[in-house]
C-alpha positions as CSV (number, residue, x, y, z in Angstrom):
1,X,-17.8,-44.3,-36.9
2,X,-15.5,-47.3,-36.8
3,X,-13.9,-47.7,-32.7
4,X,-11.6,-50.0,-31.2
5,X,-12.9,-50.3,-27.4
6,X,-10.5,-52.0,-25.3
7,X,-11.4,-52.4,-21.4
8,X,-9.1,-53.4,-18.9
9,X,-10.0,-54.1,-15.3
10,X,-6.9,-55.3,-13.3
11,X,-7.6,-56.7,-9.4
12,X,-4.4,-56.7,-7.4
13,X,-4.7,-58.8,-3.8
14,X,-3.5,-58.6,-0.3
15,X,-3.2,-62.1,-0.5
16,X,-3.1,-65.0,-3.0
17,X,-6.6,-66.0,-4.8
18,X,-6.9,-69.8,-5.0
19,X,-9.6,-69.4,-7.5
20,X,-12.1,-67.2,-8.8
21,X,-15.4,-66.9,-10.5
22,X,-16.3,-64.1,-12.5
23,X,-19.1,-62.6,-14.8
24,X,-18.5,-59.7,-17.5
25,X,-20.7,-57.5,-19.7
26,X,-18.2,-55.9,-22.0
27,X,-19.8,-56.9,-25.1
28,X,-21.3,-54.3,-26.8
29,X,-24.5,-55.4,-27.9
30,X,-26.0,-55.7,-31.7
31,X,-28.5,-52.8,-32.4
32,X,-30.0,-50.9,-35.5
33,X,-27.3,-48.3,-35.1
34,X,-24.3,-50.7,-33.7
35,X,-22.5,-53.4,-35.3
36,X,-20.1,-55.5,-33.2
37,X,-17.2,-56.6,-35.9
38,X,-15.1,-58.4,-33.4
39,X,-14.6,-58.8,-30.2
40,X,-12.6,-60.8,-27.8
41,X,-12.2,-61.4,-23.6
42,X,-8.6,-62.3,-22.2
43,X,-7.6,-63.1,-18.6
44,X,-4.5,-63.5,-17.0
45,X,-4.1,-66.1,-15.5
46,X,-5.8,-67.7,-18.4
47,X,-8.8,-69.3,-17.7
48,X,-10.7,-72.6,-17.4
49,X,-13.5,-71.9,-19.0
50,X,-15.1,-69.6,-20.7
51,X,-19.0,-69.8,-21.5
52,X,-21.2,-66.9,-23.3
53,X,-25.1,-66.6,-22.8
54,X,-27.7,-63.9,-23.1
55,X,-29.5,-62.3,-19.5
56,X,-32.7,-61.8,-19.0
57,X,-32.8,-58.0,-20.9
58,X,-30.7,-59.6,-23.5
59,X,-27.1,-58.8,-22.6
60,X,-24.4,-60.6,-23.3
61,X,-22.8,-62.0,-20.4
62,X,-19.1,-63.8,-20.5
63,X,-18.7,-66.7,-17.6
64,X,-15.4,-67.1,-16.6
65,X,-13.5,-69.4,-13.7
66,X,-9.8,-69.0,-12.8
67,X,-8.7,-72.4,-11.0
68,X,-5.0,-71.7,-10.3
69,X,-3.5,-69.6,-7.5
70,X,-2.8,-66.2,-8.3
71,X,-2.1,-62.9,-6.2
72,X,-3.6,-60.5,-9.6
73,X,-6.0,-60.8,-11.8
74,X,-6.6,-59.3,-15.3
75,X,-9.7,-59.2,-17.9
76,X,-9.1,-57.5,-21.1
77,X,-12.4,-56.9,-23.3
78,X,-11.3,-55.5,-27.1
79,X,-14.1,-54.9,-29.6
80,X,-14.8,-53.8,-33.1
81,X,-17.7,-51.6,-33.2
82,X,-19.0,-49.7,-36.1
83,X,-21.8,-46.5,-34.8
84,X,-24.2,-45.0,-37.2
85,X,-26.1,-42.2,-36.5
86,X,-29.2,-42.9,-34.9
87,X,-32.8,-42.0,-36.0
88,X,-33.9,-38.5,-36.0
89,X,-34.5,-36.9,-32.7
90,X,-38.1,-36.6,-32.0
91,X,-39.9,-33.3,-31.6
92,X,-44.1,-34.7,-31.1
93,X,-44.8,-36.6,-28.1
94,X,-48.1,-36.9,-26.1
95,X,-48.2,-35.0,-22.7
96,X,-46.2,-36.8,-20.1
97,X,-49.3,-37.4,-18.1
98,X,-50.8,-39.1,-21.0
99,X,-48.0,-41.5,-21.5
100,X,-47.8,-42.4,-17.8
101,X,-52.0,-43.5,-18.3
102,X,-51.0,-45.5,-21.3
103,X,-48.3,-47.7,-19.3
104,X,-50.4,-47.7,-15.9
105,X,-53.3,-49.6,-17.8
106,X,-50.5,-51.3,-21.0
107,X,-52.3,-50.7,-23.3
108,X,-50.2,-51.8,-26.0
109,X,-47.9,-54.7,-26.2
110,X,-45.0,-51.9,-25.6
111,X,-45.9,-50.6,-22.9
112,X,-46.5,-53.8,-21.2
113,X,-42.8,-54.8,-21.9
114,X,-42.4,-51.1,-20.6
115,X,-44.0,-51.1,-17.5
116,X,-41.7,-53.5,-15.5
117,X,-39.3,-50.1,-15.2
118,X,-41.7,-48.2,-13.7
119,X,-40.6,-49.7,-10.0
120,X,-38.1,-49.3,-7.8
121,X,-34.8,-51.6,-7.9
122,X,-32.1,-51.9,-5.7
123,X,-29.8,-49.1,-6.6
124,X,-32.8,-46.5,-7.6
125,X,-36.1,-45.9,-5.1
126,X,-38.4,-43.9,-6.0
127,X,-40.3,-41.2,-3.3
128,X,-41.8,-37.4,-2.5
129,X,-38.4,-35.9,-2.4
130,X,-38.0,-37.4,-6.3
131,X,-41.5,-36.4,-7.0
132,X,-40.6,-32.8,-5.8
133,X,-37.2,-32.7,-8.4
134,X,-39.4,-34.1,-11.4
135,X,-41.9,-31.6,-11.1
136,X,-39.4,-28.7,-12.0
137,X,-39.2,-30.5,-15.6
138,X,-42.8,-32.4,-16.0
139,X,-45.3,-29.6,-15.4
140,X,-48.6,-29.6,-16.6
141,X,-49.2,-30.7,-20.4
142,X,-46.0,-30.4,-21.2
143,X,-44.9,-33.1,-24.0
144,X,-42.7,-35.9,-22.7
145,X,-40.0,-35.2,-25.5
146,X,-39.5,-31.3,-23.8
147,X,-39.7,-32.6,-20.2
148,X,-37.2,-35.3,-20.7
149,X,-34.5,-33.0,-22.3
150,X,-35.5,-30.2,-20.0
151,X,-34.8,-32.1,-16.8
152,X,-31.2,-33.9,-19.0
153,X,-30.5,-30.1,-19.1
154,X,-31.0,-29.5,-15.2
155,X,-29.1,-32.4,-13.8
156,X,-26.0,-31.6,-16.2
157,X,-26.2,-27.6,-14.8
158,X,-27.4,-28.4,-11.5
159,X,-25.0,-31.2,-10.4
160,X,-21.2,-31.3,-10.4
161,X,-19.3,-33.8,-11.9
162,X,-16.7,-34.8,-9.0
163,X,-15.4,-38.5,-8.8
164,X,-14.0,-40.5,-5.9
165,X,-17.1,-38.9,-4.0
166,X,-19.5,-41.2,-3.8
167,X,-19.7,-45.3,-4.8
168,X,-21.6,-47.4,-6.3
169,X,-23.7,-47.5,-2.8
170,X,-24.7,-43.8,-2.8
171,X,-28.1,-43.6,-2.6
172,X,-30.2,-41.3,-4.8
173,X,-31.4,-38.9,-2.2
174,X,-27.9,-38.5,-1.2
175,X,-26.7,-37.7,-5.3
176,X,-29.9,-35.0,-4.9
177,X,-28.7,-33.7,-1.6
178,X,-25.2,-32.9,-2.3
179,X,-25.5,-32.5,-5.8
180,X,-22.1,-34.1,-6.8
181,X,-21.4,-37.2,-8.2
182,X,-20.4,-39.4,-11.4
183,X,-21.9,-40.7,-14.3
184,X,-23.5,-43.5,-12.4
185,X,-25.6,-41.1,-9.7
186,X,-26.9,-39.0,-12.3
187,X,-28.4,-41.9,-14.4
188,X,-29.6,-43.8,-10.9
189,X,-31.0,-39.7,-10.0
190,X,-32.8,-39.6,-13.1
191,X,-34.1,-43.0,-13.6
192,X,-35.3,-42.4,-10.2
193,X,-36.9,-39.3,-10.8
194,X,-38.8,-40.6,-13.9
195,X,-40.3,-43.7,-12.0
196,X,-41.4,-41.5,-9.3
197,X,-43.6,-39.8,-12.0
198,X,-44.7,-43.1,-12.8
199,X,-42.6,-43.3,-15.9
200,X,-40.6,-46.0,-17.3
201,X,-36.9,-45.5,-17.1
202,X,-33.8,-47.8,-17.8
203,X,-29.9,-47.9,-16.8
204,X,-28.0,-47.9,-20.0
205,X,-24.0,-48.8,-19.7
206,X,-21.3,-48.0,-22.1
207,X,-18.5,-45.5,-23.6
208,X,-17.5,-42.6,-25.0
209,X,-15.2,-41.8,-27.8
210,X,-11.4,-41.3,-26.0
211,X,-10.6,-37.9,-26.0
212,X,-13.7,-36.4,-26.5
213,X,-14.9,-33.0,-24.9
214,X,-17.3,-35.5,-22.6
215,X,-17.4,-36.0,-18.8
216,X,-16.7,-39.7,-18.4
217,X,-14.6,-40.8,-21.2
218,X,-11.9,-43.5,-21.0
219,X,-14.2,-45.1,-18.2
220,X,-17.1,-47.4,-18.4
221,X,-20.1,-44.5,-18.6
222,X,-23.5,-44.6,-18.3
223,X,-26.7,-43.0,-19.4
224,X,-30.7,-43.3,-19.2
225,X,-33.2,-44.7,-21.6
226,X,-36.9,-43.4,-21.3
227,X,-39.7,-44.8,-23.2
228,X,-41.7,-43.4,-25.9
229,X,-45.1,-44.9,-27.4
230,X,-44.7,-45.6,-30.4
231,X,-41.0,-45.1,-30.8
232,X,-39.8,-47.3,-28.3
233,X,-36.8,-46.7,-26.0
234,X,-35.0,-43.3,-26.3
235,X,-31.2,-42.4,-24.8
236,X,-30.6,-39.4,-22.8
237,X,-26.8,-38.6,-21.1
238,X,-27.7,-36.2,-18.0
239,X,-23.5,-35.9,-17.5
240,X,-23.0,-34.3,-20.4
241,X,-26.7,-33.3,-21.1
242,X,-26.6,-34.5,-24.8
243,X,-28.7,-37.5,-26.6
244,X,-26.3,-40.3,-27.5
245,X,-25.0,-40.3,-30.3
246,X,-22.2,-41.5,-32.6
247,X,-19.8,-41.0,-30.0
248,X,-21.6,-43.4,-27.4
249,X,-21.2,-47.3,-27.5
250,X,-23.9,-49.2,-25.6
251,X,-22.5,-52.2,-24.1
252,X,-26.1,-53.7,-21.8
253,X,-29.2,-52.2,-20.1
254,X,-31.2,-53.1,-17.2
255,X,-33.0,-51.8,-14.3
256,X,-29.8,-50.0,-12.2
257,X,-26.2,-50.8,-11.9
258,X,-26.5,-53.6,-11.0
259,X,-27.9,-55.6,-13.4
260,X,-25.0,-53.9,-15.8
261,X,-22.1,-54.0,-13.6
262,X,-19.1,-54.7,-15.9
263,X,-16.9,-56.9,-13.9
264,X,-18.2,-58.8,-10.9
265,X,-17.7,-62.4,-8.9
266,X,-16.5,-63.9,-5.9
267,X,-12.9,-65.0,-4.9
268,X,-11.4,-67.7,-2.9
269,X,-8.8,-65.6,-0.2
270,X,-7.1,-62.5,-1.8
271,X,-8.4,-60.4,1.5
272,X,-8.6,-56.8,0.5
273,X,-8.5,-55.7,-2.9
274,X,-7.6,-52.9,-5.0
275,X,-9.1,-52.7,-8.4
276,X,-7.9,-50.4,-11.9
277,X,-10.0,-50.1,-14.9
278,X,-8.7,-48.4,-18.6
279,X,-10.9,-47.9,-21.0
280,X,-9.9,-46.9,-24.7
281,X,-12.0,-46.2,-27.2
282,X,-10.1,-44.8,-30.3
283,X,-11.5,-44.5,-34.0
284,X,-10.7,-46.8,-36.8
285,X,-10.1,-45.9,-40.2
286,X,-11.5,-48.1,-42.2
């Protein structure tokens, strides 16, 4: 599949900005499925300067400074990204327990690079009550593969998809308490979940195809990545209890949200704030 993803995040102030500093990750990144074709990041007011470099988990992260007064701000993010389909699902995987021995003692040079996502960060802690919600999913023996798509399963029939009801501060035991939320909480719940079973989990952010019969689309989205021996990192979407596909574009990974957030910075004035994000992400022909 061939998309045009444009992302727009407008800030309107109570006050006028004398300047600003900003940081974006709205460049999808280049994987064995994804091919970024173009892609560009505007601002209004223009700015100063604009520098690119790569994070620490290999995102790419746009620097940008606003130096003139202004009482709104606008970044645009448009992208060219072609989606194949991803390797086969796989069915044989050792017993979860057996996996979570192999990273405890890395044992191989990926699950070393593994292992650092095992511990709590500061959007997802980890803890009994977590422990307790796993074990409905990982019971004894039971292959990682099956556990993993069992417990995608429950969060998408367990949990209600209800925005405006929590932020990006909601912690996990309240996502597991209420048992409403967005995108977001489910991936933070899972994630959390996993490393409480001692398993390596990741925060994966991106889109979904526009108009698609998905929870989440035409906003940033996000998903989990677990880890596999020997295949490496594997998606799952709790929201909409499917594995990524085709109709998901991965735009950075890290630990939690924050180490993904799309738009963030500090500004000079502007009091409060009220920010608006579009997302479109409409197919190509080509």
């Amino acid at each position: 599949m061939l998309y045009r993803a444009r992302h727009t995040t407008l800030y309107r102030y109570a006050a006028p900005v004398s300047q600003c500093l900003s940081e974006v990750r709205l460049t999808p990144r280049a994987l064995p499925w994804q091919t970024v074709l173009e892609r560009s990041i505007e601002t209004t007011p223009r700015a100063a300067s604009l520098d690119e470099r790569k994070d620490y988990y290999g995102n790419s992260v746009s620097l940008l400074s606003i130096l003139e007064r202004h009482d709104q701000f606008s970044t645009v993010a448009t992208s060219l990204v072609r989606v194949d389909a991803r390797p086969e699902m796989i069915e044989a995987t050792p017993a979860w327990e057996q996996v979570r021995e192999d990273v405890a003692a890395q044992r191989t040079a990926e699950a070393i690079d593994a292992v650092e996502f095992v511990f709590d960060s500061p959007y997802v802690t980890t803890g009994p009550e977590l422990v307790a919600f796993a074990g409905g999913s990982f019971t004894a023996g039971r292959p990682l593969m099956a556990a993993l798509s069992d417990m995608t399963h429950r969060i998408h029939h367990e949990f209600t998809y209800k925005p405006t009801t929590t932020t990006i501060d909601t912690p996990v035991l309240e996502t597991l308490r209420t048992r409403r939320g967005v995108c977001q909480d489910f991936a933070h719940l899972m994630i959390g979940a996993l490393r409480s079973m001692g398993l390596p989990a990741r925060y994966v952010s991106g889109y979904l195809r526009s108009g698609a019969d998905y929870q989440g689309a035409e906003a940033s989205h996000a998903w989990v990545s677990a880890f596999i021996p020997e295949h490496g990192w594997m998606d799952f979407d709790p929201t909409n209890d499917v594995i990524p596909g085709t109709g998901h574009i991965t735009l950075a990974w890290g630990r939690d949200y924050g180490d993904v957030a799309p738009v963030k910075g500090v500004a000079l004035g502007g009091g409060k704030q009220v920010v608006e994000v579009e997302v479109r992400v409409d197919p190509v022909e080509g």
